[in-house]
VOMARTI-597464 format. One record per residue (C-alpha): residue number from 1; residue in one letter; y, z, x. Coordinates in pm, 1 decimal. Each point is the difference from the previous one (the first is absolute). Layout:
# residues N
<r k="NUM" r="A" v="Y" w="Z" u="X"/>
...
# end
This chain:
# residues 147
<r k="1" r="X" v="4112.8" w="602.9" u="6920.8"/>
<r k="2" r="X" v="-343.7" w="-110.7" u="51.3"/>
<r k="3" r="X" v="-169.6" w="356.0" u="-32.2"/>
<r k="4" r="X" v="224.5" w="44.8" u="-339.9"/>
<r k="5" r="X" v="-174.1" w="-347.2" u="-129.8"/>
<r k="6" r="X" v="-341.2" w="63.5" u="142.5"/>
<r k="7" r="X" v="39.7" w="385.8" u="-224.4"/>
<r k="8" r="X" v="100.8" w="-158.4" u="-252.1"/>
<r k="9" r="X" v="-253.2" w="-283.6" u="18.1"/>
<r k="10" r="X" v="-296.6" w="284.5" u="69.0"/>
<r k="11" r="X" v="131.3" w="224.0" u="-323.9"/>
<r k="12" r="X" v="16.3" w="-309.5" u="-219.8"/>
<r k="13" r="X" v="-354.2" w="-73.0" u="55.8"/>
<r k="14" r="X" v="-103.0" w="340.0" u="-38.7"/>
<r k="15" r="X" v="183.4" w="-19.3" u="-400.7"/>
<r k="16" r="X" v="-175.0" w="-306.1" u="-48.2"/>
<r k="17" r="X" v="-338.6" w="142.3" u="142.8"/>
<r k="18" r="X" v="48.9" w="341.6" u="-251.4"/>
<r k="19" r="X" v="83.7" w="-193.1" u="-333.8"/>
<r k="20" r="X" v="-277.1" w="-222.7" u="51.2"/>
<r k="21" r="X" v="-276.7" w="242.0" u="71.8"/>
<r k="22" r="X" v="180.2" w="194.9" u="-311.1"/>
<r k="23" r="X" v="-58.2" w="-305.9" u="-211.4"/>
<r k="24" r="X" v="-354.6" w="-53.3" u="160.8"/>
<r k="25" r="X" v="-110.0" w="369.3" u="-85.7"/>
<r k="26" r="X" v="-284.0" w="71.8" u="-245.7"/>
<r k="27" r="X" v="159.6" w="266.8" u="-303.5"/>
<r k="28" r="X" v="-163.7" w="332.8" u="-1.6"/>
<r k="29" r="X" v="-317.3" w="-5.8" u="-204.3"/>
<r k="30" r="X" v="-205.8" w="322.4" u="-121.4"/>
<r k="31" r="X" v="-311.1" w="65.5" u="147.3"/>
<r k="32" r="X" v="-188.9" w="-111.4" u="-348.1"/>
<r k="33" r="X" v="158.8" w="-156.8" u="-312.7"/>
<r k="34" r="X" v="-89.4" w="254.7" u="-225.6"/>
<r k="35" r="X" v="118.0" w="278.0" u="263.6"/>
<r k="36" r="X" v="361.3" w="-176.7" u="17.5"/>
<r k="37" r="X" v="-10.6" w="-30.0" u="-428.2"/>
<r k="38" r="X" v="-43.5" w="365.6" u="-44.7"/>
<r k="39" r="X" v="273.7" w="43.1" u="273.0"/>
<r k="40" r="X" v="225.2" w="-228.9" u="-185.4"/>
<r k="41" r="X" v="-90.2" w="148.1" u="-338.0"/>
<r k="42" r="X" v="116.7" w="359.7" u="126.0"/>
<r k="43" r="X" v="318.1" w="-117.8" u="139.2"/>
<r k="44" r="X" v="123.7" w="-180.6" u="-342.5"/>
<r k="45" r="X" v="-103.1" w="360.5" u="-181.6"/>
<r k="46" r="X" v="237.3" w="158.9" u="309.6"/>
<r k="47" r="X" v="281.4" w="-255.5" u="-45.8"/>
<r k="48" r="X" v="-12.0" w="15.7" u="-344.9"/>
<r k="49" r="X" v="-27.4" w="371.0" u="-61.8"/>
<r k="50" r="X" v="296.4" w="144.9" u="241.0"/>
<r k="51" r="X" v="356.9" w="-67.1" u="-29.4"/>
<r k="52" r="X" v="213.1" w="-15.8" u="270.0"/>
<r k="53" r="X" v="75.4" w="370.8" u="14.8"/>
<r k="54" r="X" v="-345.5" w="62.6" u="0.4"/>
<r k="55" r="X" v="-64.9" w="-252.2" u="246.2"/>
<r k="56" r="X" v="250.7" w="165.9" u="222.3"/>
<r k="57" r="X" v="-179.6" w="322.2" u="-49.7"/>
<r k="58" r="X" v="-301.3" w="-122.2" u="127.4"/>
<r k="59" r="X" v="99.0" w="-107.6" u="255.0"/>
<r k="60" r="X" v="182.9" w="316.7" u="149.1"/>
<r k="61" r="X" v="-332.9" w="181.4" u="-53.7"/>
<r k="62" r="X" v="-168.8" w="-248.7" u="176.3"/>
<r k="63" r="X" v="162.2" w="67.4" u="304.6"/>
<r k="64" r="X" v="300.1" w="-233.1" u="19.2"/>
<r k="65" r="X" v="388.6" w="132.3" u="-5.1"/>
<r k="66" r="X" v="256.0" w="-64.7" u="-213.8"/>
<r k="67" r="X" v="54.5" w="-299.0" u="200.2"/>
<r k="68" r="X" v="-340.5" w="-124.5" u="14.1"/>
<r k="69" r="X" v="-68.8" w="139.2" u="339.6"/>
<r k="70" r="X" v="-281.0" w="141.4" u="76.3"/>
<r k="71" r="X" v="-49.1" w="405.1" u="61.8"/>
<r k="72" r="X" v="-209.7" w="192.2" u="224.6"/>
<r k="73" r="X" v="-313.9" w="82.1" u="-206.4"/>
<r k="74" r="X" v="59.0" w="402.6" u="42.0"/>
<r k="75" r="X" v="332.9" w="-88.7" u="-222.9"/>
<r k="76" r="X" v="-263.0" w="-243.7" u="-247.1"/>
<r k="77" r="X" v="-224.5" w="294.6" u="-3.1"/>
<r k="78" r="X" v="65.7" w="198.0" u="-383.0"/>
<r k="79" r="X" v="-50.8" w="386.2" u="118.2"/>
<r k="80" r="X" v="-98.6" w="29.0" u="-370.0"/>
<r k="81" r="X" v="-358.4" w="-127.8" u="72.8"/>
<r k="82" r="X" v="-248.1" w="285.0" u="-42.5"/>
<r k="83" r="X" v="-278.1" w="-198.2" u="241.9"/>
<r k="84" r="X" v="-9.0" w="24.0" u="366.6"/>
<r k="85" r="X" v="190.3" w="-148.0" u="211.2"/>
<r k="86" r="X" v="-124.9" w="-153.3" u="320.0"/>
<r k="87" r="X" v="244.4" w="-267.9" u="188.2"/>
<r k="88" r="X" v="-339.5" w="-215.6" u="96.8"/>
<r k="89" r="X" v="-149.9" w="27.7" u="-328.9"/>
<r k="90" r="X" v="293.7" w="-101.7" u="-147.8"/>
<r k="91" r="X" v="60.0" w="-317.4" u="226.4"/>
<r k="92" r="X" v="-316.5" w="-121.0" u="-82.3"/>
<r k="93" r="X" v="117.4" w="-43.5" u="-340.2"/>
<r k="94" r="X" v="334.3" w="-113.0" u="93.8"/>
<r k="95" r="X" v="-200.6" w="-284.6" u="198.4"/>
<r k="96" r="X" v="-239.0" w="-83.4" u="-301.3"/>
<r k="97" r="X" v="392.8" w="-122.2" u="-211.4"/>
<r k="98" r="X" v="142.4" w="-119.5" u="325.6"/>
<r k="99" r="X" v="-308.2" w="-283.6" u="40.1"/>
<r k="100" r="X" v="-0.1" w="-34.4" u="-383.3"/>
<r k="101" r="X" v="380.5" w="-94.3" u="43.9"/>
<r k="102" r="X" v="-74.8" w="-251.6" u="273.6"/>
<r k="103" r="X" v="-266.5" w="-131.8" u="-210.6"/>
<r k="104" r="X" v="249.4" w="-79.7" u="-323.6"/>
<r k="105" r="X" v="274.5" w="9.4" u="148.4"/>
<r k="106" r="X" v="202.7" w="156.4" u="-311.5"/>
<r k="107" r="X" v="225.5" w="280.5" u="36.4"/>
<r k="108" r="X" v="-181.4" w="153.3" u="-335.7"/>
<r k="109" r="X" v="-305.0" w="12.7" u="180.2"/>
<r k="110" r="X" v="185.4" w="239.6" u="275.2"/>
<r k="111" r="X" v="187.3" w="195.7" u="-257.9"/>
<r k="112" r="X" v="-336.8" w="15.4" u="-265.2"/>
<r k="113" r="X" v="-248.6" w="98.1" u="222.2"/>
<r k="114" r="X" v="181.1" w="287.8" u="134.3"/>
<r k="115" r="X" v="111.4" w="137.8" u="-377.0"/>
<r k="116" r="X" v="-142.2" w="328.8" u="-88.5"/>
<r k="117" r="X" v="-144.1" w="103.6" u="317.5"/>
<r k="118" r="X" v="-168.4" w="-290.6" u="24.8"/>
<r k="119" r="X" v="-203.2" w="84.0" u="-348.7"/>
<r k="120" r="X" v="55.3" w="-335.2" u="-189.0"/>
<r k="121" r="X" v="-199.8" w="-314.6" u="-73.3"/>
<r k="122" r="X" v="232.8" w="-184.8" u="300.1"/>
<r k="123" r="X" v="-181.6" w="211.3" u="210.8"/>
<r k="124" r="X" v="-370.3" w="-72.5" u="-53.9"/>
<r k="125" r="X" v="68.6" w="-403.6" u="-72.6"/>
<r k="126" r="X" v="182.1" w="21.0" u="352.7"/>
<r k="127" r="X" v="-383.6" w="230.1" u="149.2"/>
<r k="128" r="X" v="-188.0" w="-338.2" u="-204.9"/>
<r k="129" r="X" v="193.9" w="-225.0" u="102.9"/>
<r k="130" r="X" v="17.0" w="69.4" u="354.1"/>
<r k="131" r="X" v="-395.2" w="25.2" u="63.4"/>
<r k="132" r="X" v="10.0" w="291.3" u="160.8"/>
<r k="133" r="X" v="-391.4" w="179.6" u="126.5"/>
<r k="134" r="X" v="105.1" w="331.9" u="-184.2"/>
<r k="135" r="X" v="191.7" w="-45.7" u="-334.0"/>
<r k="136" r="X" v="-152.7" w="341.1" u="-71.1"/>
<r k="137" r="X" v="138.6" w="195.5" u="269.7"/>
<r k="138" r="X" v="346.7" w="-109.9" u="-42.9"/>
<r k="139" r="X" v="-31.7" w="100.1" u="-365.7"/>
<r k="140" r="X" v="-120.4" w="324.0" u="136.6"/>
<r k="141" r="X" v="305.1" w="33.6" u="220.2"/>
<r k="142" r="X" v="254.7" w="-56.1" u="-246.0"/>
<r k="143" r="X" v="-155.4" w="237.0" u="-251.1"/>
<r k="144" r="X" v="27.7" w="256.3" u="285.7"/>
<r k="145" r="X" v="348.3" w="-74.2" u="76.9"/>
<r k="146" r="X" v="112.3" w="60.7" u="-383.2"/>
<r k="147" r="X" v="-158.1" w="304.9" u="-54.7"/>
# end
């Protein structure tokens, strides 16, 4: 009876512990104001652009199932691309939208970076945005990639 109250005690403070450092948590902020306004100006043209359908769409291409689960990226990979194909070359660019994700933290940001074989405006905001020491070379990769 006393280990049940002592667990219970223990898991109690642990709740408390979580919604207060929840509540005590800085939001997310972009790296530079007008970094995170051009971020937020592209996803209102993405939200307001694509219906639901669409949306949907997208989001199959992008790599995620029909129930939003996520696929390995040989099944992401359209076999209609007329660039090379190299499974490094292409993780490189799958990192550049992965750390531009974790940056905004918007599920358009996954989605629109990744659109078009990664040949979209998403794309290069997310190679800005991120600092990265060679924009150039990414650009270079993705044009290889696409053909």
């Amino acid at each position: 009876m006393v280990a049940y109250r002592m667990t219970s005690t223990v898991v109690l403070v642990v709740v408390v512990a979580l919604g207060a450092s929840i509540l005590i948590l800085p939001h997310a902020h972009a790296r530079s104001a007008e970094g995170f306004g051009r971020m937020e100006r592209l996803l209102s043209q993405l939200r307001d652009g694509a219906d639901s359908s669409a949306a949907l769409g997208e989001l199959s291409v992008a790599g995620e199932g029909p129930a939003g689960h996520p696929l390995e990226k040989r099944q992401a990979y359209d076999r209609s691309r007329k660039g090379i194909y190299d499974r490094s070359l292409f993780s490189k660019l799958e990192h550049v939208c992965d750390d531009c994700f974790n940056l905004y933290r918007s599920s358009h940001v996954a989605s629109g970076c990744r659109r078009d074989c990664f040949d979209n405006d998403m794309f290069e905001y997310c190679v800005e945005g991120l600092l990265l020491e060679n924009p150039d070379q990414l650009l270079r990769i993705r044009d290889a990639l696409r053909g």
